[in-house]
C-alpha positions in Angstrom: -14.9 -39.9 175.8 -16.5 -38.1 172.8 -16.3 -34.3 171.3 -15.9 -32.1 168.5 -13.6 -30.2 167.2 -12.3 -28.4 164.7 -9.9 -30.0 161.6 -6.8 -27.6 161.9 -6.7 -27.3 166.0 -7.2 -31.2 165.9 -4.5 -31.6 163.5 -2.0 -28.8 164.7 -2.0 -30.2 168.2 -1.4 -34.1 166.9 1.0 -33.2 164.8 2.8 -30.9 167.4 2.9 -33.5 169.9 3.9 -36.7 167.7 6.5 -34.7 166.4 8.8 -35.8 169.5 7.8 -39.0 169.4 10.6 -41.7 169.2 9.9 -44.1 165.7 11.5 -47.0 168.0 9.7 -46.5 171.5 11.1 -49.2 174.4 7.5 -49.9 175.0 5.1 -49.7 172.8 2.6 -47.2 174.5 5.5 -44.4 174.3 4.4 -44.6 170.9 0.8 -43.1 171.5 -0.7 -39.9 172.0 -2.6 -39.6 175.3 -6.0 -37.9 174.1 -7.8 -36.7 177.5 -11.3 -34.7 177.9 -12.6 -32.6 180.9 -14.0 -28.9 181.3 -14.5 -28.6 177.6 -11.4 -29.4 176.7 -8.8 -31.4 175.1 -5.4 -32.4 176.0 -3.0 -34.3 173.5 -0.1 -35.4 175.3 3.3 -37.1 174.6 5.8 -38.5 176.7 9.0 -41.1 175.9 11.1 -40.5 179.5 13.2 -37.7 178.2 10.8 -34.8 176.4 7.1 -34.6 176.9 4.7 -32.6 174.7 1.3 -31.4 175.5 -0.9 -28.9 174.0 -4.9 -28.1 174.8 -7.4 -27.5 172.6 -10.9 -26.0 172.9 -13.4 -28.1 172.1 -17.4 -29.2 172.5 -17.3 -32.4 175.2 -20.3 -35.0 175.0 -18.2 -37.0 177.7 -15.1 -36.5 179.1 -12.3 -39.6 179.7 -8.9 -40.4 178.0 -7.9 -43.1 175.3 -4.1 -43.9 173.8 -3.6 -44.3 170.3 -1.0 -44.2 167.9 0.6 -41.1 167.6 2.0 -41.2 163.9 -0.4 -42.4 162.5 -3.5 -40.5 164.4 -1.0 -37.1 162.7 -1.0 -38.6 159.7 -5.1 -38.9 159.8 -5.9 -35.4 160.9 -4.0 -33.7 158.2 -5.4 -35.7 155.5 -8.9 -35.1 157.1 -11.3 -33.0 154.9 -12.1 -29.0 156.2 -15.2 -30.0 158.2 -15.9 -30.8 162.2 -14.3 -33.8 163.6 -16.1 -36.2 166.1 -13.8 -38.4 168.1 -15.5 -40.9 170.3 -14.1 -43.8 172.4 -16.0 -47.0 172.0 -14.3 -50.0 173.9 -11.0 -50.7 172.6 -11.5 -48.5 169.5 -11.3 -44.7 168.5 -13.6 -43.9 165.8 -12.8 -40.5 164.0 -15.6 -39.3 161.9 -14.9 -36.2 159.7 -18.0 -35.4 157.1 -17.8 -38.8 155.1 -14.6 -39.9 156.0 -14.8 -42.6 158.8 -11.6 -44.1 160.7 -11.4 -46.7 163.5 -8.4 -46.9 165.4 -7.3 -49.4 167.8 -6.1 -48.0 171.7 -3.6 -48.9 174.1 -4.1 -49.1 177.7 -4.1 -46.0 179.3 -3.6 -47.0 182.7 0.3 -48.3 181.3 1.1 -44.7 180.1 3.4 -42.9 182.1 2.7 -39.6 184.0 3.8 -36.8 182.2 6.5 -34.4 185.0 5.5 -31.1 186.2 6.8 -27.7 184.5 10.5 -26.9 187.1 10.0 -24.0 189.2 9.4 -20.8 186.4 13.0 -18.8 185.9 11.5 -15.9 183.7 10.2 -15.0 180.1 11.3 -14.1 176.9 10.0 -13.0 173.8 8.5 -15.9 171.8 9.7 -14.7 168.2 13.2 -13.5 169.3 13.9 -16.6 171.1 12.8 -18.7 168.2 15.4 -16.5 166.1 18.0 -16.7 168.9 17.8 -21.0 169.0 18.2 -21.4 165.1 21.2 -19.2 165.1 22.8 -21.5 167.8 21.5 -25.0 167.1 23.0 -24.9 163.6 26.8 -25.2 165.8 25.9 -27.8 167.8 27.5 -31.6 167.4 25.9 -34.5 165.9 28.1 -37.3 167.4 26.3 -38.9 170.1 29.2 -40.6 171.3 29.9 -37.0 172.5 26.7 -35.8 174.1 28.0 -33.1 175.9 28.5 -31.0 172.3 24.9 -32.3 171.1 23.6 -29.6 173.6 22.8 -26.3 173.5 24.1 -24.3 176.5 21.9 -21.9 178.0 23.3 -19.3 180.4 20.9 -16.9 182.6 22.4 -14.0 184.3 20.3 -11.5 185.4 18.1 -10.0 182.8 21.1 -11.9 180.1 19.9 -15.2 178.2 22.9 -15.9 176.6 22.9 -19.2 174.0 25.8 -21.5 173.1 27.0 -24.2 170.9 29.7 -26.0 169.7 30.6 -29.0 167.5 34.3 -28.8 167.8 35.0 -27.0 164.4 32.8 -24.0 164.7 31.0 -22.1 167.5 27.6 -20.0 167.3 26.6 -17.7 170.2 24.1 -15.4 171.2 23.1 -13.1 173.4 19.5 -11.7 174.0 17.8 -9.8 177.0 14.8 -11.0 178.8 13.1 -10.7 182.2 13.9 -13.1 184.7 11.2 -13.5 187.8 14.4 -12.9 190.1 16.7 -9.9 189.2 19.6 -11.9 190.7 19.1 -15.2 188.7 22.4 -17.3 187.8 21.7 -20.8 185.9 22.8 -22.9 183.5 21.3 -25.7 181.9 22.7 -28.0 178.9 19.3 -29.0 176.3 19.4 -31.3 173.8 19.8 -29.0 170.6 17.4 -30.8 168.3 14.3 -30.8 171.3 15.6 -26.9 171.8 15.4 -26.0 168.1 12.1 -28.0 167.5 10.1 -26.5 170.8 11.3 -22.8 169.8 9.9 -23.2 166.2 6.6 -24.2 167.4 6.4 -21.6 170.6 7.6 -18.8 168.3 4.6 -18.0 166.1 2.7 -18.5 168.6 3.4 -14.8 169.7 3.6 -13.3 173.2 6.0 -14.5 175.6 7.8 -18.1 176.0 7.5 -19.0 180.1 11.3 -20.7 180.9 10.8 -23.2 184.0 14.3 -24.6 185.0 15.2 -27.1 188.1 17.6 -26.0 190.6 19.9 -29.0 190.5 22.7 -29.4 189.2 23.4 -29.6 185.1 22.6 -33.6 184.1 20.2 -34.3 187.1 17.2 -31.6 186.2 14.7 -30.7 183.3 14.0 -27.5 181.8 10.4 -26.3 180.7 8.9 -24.3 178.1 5.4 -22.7 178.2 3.8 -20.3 175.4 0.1 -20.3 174.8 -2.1 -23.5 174.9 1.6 -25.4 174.6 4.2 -26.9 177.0 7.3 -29.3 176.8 10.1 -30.5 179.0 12.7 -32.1 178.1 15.8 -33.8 180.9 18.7 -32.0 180.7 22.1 -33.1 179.2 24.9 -34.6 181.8 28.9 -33.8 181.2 30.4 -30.7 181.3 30.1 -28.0 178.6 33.7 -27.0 177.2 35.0 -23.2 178.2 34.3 -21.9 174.8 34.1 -18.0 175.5 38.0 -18.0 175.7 38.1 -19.0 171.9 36.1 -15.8 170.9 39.4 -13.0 170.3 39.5 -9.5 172.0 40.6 -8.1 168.7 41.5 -8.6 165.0 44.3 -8.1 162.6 42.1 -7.9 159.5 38.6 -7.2 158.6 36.2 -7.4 155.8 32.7 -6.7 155.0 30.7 -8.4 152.7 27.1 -8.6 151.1 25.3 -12.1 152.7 23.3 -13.0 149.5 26.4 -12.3 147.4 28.8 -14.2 149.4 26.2 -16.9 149.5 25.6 -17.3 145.8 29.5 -17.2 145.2 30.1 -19.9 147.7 27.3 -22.0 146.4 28.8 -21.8 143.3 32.3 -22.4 143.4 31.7 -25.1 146.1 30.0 -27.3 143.0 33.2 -28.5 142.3 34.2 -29.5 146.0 33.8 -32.2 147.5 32.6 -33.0 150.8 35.8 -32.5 152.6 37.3 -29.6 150.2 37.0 -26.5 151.8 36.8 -23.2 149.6 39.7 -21.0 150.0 38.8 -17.2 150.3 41.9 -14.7 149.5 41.1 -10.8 150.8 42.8 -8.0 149.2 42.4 -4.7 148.9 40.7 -5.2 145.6 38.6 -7.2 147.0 37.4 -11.3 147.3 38.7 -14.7 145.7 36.6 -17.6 146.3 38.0 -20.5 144.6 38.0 -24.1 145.3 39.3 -27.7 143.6 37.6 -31.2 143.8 38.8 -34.6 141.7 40.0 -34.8 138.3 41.3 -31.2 138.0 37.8 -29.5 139.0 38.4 -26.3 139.9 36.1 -23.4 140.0 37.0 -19.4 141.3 35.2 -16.1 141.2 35.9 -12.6 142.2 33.4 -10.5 144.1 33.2 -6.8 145.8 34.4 -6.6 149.6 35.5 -4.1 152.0 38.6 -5.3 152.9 41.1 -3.6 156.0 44.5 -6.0 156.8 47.3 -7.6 155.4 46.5 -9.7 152.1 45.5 -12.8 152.9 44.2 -16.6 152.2 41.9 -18.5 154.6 40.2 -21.7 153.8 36.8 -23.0 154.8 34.2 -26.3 155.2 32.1 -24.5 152.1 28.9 -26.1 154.3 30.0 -24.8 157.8 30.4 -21.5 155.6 27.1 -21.1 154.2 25.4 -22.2 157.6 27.1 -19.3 159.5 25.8 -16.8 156.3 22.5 -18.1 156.6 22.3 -17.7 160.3 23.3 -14.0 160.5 19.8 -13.0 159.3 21.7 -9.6 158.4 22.6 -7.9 155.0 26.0 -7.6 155.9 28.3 -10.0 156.8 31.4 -8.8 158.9 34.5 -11.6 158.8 37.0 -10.5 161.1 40.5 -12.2 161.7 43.2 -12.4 163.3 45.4 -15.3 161.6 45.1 -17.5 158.6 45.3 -20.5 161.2 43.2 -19.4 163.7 39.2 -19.3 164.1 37.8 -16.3 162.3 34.8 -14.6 164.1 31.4 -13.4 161.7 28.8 -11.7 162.8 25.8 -9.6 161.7 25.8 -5.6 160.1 23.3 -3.4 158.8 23.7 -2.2 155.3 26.1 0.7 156.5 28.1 -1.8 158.4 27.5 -1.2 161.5 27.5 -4.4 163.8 24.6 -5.7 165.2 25.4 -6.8 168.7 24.8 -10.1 170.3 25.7 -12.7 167.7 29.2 -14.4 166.8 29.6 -17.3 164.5 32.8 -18.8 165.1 34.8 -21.1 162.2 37.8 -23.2 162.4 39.9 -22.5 159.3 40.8 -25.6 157.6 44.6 -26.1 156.8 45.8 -25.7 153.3 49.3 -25.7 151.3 51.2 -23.0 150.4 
């Protein structure tokens, strides 16, 4: 195996691929990057049982053949490499990378021990690239972090018809979003369960890209099939999640007792500020008027820390406390000028979504957040 090719594609496609590489494989080959040549072109492949990565790259083949070498550190190498050509050639048990005067020889691992990477599922529709990107980090950001409950570390994705609808959950808040895109049968109903983290990483890459993101998904049943993502020169699948994914739509209320609306970058500073005195587990209580926003909060030794700010306010006074973090998450994730908080109890979850600056509601979105319980 031997070619050129150029510093950035080399470097984007390692680093792409090694991204999902575990840092404590089973066996040391699912470590490596597979690096394979034919046709004039590269493949860089990665592959630890549960997501696979593999992205092709144009380049000038003096021989074709394949050769497995550490992944980390081959991503580490190409993006310190200076902005010239790179040669990569095999020779025996070695890799030797040559980039103008920079010269690096890397041991390989047997390539006949690597395992084959799984075919893309049977394709279920497309979606645009950017908007899906958009739609995943609005979700993932609700998703669980206890592996000991993998059923919540999942996002939950829901196709009906031309209706991708997102979900996510981590117990004390819920994001979820609805977006259109065109499925390859007008009749489609699935449901798959994807690790959040693989979800929210393959969307970030596929999303610049541009054009459309391909969704493959296996027919079986939730826990026993893979799902597939294809958008330009890249693809990834990952296995799907087993358990069963809690009914969380009946938590989102059919109306609201009160209702305010509130500039996002406002709020957000506030919050920030006031929640300097909290500590980790102090919420920050938020008391609506019709004269507008409180934001105050307490943390040891007397701390304390308030500030009033503008709001549109409709309802009954009243005082509702928040996780400051699980606050600011669910602000940052609306991606709108406006924030609309509506509610319908001080002890039940309030609902925010997005608004335009006239606030009017933008559609599709709902951050749910569990209020967290505080004296009188």
């Amino acid at each position: 195996m031997k070619f050129r090719v150029e510093r950035d594609a080399l470097a984007d496609a390692v680093a792409w691929t090694a991204k999902s590489l575990p840092s404590r494989p089973s066996v040391p080959v699912l470590a490596g990057v597979l690096l394979r040549v034919a046709d004039g072109r590269l493949q860089v492949s990665g592959f630890d049982y549960e997501v696979s990565s593999q992205v092709t790259v144009e380049v000038q083949a003096d021989a074709d053949g394949a050769t497995l070498v550490s992944g980390r550190l081959l991503a580490e190498i190409t993006k310190s490499l200076p902005a010239k050509p790179v040669d990569v050639a095999a020779v025996g048990s070695h890799v030797e990378i040559t980039c103008g005067s920079a010269r690096f020889t890397l041991p390989t691992m047997p390539v006949e021990d690597y395992p084959t990477l799984p075919e893309m599922p049977e394709l279920a529709g497309t979606v645009d690239a950017a908007t899906f990107a958009g739609a995943v980090s609005q979700v993932a950001i609700a998703a669980g972090r206890d592996d000991t409950l993998p059923m919540l570390t999942g996002v939950r994705i829901e196709l009906e018809g031309s209706k991708l609808t997102l979900l996510a959950t981590d117990r004390y808040r819920l994001a979820v979003r609805e977006l259109e895109w065109r499925p390859d049968e007008d009749d489609v109903s699935l449901a798959a369960l994807v690790p959040a983290r693989t979800l929210d990483d393959t969307a970030k890459t596929l999303g610049p890209v541009g054009g459309h993101v391909s969704v493959a998904l296996s027919r079986g049943k939730i826990g026993e099939g893979m799902i597939g993502f294809a958008g330009g020169t890249r693809r990834t699948t990952s296995r799907l999640l087993d358990g069963d994914f809690p009914k969380v739509r009946a938590l989102l209320p059919d109306t609201h007792n009160a209702q305010a609306r509130i500039r996002v970058s406002a709020l957000n500073e506030v919050v920030r500020r006031v929640g300097l005195v909290a500590e980790r587990s102090t919420p920050v209580r938020l008391s609506f008027s019709g004269d507008g926003l409180v934001v105050e909060a307490s943390g040891s030794e007397d701390a304390r820390a308030s500030e009033a700010m503008d709001c549109t306010y409709e309802g009954e006074p009243m005082t509702i406390a928040f996780n400051h973090q699980y606050l600011l998450d669910g602000l940052k994730a609306l991606d709108a000028p406006i924030a609309v908080l509506s509610f319908t109890d001080p002890k039940k979850p309030a609902v925010m979504s997005p608004a335009k600056d006239d606030g009017e509601i933008i559609p599709g979105y709902w951050y749910l957040i569990m209020p967290v319980r505080i004296g009188s």
